[in-house]
C-alpha positions as CSV (number, residue, x, y, z in Angstrom):
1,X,11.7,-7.6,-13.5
2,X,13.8,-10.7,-13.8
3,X,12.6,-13.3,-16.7
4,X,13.6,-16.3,-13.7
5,X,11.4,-16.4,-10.8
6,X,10.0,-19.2,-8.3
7,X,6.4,-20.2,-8.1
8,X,4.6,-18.4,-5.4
9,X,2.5,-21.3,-3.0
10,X,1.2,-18.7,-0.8
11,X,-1.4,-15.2,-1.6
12,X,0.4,-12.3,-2.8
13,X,0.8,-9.0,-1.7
14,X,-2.7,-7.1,-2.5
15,X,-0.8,-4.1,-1.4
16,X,1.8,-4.2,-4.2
17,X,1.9,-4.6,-8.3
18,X,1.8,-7.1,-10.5
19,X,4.2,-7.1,-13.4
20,X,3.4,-9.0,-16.6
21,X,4.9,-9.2,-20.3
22,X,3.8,-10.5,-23.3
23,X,2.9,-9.7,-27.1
24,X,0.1,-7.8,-27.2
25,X,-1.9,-6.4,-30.2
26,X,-0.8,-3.0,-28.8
27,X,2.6,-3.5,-29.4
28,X,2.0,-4.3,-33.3
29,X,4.5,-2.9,-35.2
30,X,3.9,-1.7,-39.2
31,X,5.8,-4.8,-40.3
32,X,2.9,-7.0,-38.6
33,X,5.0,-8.3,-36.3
34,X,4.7,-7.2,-32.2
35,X,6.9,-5.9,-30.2
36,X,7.1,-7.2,-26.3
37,X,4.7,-5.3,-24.4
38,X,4.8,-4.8,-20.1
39,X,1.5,-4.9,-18.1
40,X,1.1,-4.0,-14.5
41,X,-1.7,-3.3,-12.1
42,X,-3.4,-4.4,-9.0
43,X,-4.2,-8.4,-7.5
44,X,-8.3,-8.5,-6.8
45,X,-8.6,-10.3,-3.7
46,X,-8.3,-14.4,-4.3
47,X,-11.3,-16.3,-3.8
48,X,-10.3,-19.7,-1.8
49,X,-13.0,-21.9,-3.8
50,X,-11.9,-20.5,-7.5
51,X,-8.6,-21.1,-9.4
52,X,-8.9,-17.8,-10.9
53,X,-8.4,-14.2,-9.3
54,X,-9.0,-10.5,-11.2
55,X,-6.0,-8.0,-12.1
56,X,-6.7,-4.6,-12.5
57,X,-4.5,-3.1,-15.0
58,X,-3.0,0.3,-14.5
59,X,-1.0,0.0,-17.4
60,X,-4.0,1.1,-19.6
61,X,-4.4,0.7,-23.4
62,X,-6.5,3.6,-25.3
63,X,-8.9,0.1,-26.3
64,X,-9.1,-2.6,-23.7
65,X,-8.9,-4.9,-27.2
66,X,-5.2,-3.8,-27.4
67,X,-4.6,-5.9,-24.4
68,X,-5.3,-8.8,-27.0
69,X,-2.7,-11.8,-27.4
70,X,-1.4,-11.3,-23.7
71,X,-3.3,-14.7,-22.7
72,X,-0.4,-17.0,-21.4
73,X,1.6,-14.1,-20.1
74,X,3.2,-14.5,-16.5
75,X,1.6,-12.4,-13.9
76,X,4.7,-11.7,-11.4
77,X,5.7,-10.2,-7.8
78,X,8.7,-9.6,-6.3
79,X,9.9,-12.3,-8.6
80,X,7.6,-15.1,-7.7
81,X,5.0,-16.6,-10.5
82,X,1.4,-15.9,-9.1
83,X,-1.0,-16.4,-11.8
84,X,-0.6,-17.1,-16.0
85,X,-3.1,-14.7,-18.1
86,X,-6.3,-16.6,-19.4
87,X,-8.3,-13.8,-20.9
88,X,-7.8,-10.1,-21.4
89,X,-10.8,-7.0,-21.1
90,X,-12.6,-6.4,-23.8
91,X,-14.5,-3.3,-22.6
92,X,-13.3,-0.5,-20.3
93,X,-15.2,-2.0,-16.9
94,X,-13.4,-5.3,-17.6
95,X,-10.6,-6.5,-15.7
96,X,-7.7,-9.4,-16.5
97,X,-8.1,-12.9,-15.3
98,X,-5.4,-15.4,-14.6
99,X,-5.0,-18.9,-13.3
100,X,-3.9,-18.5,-10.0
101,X,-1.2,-20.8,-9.6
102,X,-1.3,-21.2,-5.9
103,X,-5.4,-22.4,-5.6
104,X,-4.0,-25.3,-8.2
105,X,-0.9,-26.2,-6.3
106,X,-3.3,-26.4,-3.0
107,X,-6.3,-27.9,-4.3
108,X,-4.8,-30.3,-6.6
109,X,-2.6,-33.0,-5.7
110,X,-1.8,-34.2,-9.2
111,X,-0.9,-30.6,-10.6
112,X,1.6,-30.5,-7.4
113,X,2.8,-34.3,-8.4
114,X,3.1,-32.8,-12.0
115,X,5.1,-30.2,-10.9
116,X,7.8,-31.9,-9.1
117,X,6.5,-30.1,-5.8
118,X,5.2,-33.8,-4.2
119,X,8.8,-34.7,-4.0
120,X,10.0,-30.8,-2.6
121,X,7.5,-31.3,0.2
122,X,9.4,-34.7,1.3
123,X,12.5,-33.3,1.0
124,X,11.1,-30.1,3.2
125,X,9.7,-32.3,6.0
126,X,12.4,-34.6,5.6
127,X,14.3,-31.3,6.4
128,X,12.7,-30.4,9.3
129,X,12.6,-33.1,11.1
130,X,16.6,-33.6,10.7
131,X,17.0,-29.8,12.3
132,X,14.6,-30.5,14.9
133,X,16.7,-34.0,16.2
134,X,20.0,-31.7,15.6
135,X,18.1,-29.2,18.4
136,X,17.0,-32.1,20.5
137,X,20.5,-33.7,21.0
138,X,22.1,-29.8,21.7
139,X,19.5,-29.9,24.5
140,X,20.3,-33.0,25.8
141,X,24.0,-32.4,25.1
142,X,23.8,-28.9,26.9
143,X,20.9,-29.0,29.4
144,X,22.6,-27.4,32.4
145,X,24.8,-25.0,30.8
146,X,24.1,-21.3,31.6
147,X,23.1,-19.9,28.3
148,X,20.1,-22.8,27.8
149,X,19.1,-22.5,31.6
150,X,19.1,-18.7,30.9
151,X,16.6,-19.3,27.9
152,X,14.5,-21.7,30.4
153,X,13.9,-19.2,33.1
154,X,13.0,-16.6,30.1
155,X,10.4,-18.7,28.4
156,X,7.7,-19.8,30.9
157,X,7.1,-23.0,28.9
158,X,10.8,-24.2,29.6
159,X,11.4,-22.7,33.2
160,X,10.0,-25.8,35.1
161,X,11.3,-28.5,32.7
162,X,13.4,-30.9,33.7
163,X,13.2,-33.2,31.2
164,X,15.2,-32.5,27.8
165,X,13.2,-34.2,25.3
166,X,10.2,-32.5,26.4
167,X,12.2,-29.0,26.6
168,X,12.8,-29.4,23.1
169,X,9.4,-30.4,22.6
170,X,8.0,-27.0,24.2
171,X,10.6,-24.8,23.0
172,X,10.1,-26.0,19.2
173,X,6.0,-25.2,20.2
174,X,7.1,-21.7,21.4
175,X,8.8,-21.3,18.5
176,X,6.2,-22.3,16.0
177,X,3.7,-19.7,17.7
178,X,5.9,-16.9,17.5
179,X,9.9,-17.4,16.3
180,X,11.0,-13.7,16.7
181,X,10.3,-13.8,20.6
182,X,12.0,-17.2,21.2
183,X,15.0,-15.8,18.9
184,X,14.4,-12.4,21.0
185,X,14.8,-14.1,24.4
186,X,18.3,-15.9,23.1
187,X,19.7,-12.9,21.7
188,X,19.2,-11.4,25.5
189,X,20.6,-14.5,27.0
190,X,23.5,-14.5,24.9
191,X,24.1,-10.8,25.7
192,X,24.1,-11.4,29.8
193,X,26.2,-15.1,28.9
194,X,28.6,-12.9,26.5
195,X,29.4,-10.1,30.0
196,X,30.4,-13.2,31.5
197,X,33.4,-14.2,29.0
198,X,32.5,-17.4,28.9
199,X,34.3,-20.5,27.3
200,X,34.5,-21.1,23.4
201,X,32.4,-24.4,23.8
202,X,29.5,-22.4,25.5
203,X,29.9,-19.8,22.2
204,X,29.5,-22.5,19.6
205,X,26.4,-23.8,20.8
206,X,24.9,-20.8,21.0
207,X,25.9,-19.9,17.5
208,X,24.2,-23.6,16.9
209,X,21.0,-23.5,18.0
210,X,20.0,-19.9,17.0
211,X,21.3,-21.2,13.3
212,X,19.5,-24.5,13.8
213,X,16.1,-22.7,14.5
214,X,16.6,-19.5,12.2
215,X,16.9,-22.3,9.3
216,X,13.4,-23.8,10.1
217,X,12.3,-19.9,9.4
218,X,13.2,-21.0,5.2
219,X,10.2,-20.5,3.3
220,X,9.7,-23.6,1.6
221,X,10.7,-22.6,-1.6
222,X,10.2,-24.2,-5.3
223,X,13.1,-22.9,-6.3
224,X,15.0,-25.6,-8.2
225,X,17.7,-26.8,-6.4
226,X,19.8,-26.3,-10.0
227,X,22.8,-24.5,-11.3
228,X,21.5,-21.2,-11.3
229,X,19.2,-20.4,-8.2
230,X,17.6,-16.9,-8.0
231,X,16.3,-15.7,-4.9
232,X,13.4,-13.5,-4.0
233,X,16.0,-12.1,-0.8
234,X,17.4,-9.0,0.0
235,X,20.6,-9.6,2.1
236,X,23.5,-12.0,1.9
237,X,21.8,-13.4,5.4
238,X,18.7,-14.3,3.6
239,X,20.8,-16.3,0.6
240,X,22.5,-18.4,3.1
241,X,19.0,-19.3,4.8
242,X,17.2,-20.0,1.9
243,X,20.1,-21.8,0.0
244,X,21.1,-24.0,2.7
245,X,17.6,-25.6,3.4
246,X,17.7,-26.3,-0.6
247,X,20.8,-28.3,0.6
248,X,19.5,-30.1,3.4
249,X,22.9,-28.3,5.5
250,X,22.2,-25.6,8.3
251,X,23.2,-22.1,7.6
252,X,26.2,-21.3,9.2
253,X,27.3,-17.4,9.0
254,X,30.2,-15.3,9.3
255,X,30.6,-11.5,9.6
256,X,32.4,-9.6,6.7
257,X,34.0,-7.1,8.6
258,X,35.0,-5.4,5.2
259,X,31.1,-4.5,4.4
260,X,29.8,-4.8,8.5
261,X,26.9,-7.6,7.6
262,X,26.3,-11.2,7.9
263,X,27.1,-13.6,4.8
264,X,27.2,-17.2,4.5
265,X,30.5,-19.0,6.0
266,X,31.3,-20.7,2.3
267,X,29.1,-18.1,-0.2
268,X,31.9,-16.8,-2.3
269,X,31.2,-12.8,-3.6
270,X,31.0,-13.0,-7.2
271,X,31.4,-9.1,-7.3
272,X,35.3,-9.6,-8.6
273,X,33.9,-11.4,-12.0
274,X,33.9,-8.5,-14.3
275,X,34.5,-8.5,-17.7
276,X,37.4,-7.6,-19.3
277,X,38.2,-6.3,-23.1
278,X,39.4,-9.0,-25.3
279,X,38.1,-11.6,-22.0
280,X,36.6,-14.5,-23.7
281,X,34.8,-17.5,-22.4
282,X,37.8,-19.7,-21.7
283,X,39.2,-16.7,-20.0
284,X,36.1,-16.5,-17.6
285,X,36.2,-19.9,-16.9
286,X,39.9,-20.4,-15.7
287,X,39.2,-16.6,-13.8
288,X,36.2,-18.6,-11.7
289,X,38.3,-21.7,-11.2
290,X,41.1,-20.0,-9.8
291,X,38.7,-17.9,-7.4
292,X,37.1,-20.7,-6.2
293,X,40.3,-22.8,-6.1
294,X,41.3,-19.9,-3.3
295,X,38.8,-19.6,-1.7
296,X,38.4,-23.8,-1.0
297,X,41.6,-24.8,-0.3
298,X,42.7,-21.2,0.6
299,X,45.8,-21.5,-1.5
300,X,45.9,-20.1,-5.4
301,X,46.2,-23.1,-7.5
302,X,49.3,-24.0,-9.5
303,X,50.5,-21.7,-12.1
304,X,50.8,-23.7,-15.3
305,X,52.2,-22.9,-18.8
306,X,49.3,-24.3,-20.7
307,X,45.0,-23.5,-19.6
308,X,43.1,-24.9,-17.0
309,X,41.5,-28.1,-18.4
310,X,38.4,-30.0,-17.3
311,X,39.8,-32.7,-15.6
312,X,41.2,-30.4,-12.9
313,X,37.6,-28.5,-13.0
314,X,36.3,-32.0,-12.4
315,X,38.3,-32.5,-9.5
316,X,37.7,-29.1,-8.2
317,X,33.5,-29.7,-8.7
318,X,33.8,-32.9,-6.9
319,X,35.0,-31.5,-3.8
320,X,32.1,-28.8,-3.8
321,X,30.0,-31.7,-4.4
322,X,31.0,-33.6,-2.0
323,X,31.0,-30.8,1.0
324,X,26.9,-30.0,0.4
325,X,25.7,-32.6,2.6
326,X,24.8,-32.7,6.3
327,X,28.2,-33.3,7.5
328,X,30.3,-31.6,6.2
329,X,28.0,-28.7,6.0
330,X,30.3,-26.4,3.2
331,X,27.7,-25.0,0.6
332,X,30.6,-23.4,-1.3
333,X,28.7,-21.7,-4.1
334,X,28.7,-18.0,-5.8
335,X,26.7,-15.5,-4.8
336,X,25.2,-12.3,-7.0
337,X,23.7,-8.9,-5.7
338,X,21.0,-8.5,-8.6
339,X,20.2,-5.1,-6.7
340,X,23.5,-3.3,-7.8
341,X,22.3,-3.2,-11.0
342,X,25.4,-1.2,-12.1
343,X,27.5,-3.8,-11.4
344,X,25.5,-6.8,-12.0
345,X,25.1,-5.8,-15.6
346,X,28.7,-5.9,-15.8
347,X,28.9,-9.0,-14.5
348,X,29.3,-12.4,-16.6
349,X,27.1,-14.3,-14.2
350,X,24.2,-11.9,-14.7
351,X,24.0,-13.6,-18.1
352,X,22.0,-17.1,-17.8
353,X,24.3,-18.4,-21.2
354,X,27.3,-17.6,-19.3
355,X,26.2,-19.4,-15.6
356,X,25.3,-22.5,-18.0
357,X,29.4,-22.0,-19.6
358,X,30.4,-22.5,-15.8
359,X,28.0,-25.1,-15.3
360,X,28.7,-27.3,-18.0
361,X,29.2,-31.1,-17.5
362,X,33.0,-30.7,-18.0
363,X,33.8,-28.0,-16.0
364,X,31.6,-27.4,-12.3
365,X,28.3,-29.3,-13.0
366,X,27.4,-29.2,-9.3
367,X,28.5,-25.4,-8.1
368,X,25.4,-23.1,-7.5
369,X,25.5,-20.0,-8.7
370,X,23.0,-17.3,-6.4
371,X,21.4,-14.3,-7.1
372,X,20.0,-12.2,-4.2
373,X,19.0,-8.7,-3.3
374,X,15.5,-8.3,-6.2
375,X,13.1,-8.7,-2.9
376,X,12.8,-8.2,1.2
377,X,10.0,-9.3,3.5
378,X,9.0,-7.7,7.2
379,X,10.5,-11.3,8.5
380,X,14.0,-10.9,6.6
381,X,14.2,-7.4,8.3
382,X,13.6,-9.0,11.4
383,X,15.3,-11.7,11.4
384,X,18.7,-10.0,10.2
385,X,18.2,-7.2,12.6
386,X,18.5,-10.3,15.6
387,X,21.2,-11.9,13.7
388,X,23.6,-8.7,13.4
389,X,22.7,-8.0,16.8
390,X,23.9,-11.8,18.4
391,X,26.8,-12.6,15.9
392,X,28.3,-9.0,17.4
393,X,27.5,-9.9,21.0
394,X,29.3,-13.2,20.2
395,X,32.3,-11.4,19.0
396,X,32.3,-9.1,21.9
397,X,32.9,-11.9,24.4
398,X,36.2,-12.6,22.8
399,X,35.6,-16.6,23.0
């Protein structure tokens, strides 16, 4: 269980565990002092009109007392923060009870302003709307061409409209009621468009609009859009989602034919950061400069006699800076698996000191620094099933 984690908005899965920690009187050591103690169990159903909900504990203590001193603890799932302990069993047909986070952020429009979230929900719908007048003008722009009069005769909403405004209008409807079987029907029309070989232009905007809708399928995360971002995501597909609509870019993705699976087009693998005997700080630092240097400009920076300094860290972070917007659309950043743990503990950017190192304010203030893979959802599996499936049919047409 990872000690960052975003704050869930939405109900949890009753299905799965909770995970908490905390210092407990049952982990009371002979000094006096306590040792940290983990708790897990079982979400009670939330009740809409309380901001508390009930967590059974299967994590028992001989004496419900020994659960004592966990008030304040985090209550946890797949690395989001449901609920903060308020009060811990007493008795053995006594169960936990927490504040459940997402009845306050729903109910209570100062606790949300508090938070920071009034100004994430701006950005979100601010977000939105900027995807959905990117999809509008492709419409307009490519109203007649096969692939989008394909997806008109598919979808019975679109097959008599001959107005492009209004297309877009019905298509984003369609896609609101059911996003896997508008993404469905353009994954078949851009298998019978691919048979045809058709022209590189013809490619691109199919590559454009599936990205421009998959990115409306973002949860609207409270992750901070900070330094170090952890994801609750399973695949490299999922981190390039999620991340860009932090950004305000669209996802754009690439297949790496190395590993057979979709990442994002600028996500850089943080997998060759491993530490080395006698490797200290300085040396990680010049190790991620010149990596990034590479990958950027695709060209290894100048060998010099003396060590990187911050000024030419400073130049470097100002051109990542200055590529995450709309336009330019390159969210270079490095990217974690947290789920090969083997590695990941070997790894300096597992370590929160060491991301912060990177991130100071004079070396690369404004370069993101992802960790994926610690959770999947029925929709990521989904979703990256389709997007394997098109970005191979798009390669198979050899435009």
């Amino acid at each position: 269980m990872s000690a960052f984690c975003s704050i869930a908005r939405t109900s949890p899965n009753l299905a799965g565990r909770w995970d908490s920690f905390g210092f407990a009187r049952l982990g009371k050591c002979e000094d006096g002092d306590r040792e940290l103690v983990s708790a897990f169990g079982e979400f009670h159903h939330p009740n809409s009109s309380s901001a508390y909900i009930g967590l059974s504990s299967k994590s028992d203590a001989i004496e419900k007392s020994n659960w004592a001193g966990l008030s304040g603890a985090p209550v946890i799932q797949d690395n989001k923060l449901y609920a903060v302990i308020s009060s811990t069993p007493t008795n053995r047909d006594e169960y936990f009870k927490a504040v459940y986070l997402p009845h306050l952020i729903d109910k209570y429009p100062t606790f949300r302003e508090v938070m920071g979230l009034t100004v994430q929900d701006e950005q979100w719908q601010i977000f939105k709307l900027e995807q959905k007048k990117a999809i509008e003008g492709l419409i307009t722009q490519s109203f007649d061409e096969i692939f989008l009069v394909g997806i008109r005769k598919k979808l019975s909403c679109l097959e008599y409209e001959k107005d492009a405004k209004q297309c877009c209008q019905n298509l984003m409807d369609a896609f609101e009621q059911n996003p896997l079987d508008v993404l469905d029907t353009l994954l078949a029309v851009s298998r019978e468009v691919s048979r045809a070989k058709p022209n590189r232009s013809v490619v691109e905007d199919i590559r454009a609009l599936f990205c421009l809708l998959v990115s409306l399928l973002a949860s609207h995360s409270i992750v901070a859009r900070t330094a170090y971002i952890r994801l609750s995501v399973y695949t490299r597909m999922a981190a390039e989602l999620h991340t860009a609509s932090l950004y305000d870019t669209t996802p754009e993705f690439m297949l790496d034919e190395q590993l057979g699976e979709l990442k994002g087009k600028c996500a850089i693998d943080a997998s060759n950061l491993v530490r080395e005997t006698g490797w200290g700080v300085e040396g990680f630092k010049q190790e991620a400069f010149e990596i990034l240097h590479t990958e950027i400009f695709k060209a290894t920076p100048i060998k010099r006699p003396k060590a990187i300094n911050s000024l030419e860290a400073r130049k470097l972070n100002r051109v990542i800076k200055q590529r995450q917007n709309r336009s330019a659309n390159q969210l270079y950043r490095f990217e974690l698996n947290s789920a090969d743990e083997e590695n990941f503990k070997l790894n300096p950017l597992s370590d929160l000191q060491m991301c912060t190192v990177l991130t100071g304010s004079d070396w690369l203030p404004d370069l993101p620094i992802v960790h994926y893979g610690a959770a999947e959802a029925e929709l990521e599996i989904a979703l990256s099933a389709i997007i394997d499936d098109l970005f191979v049919s798009l390669e198979e047409s050899g435009a």
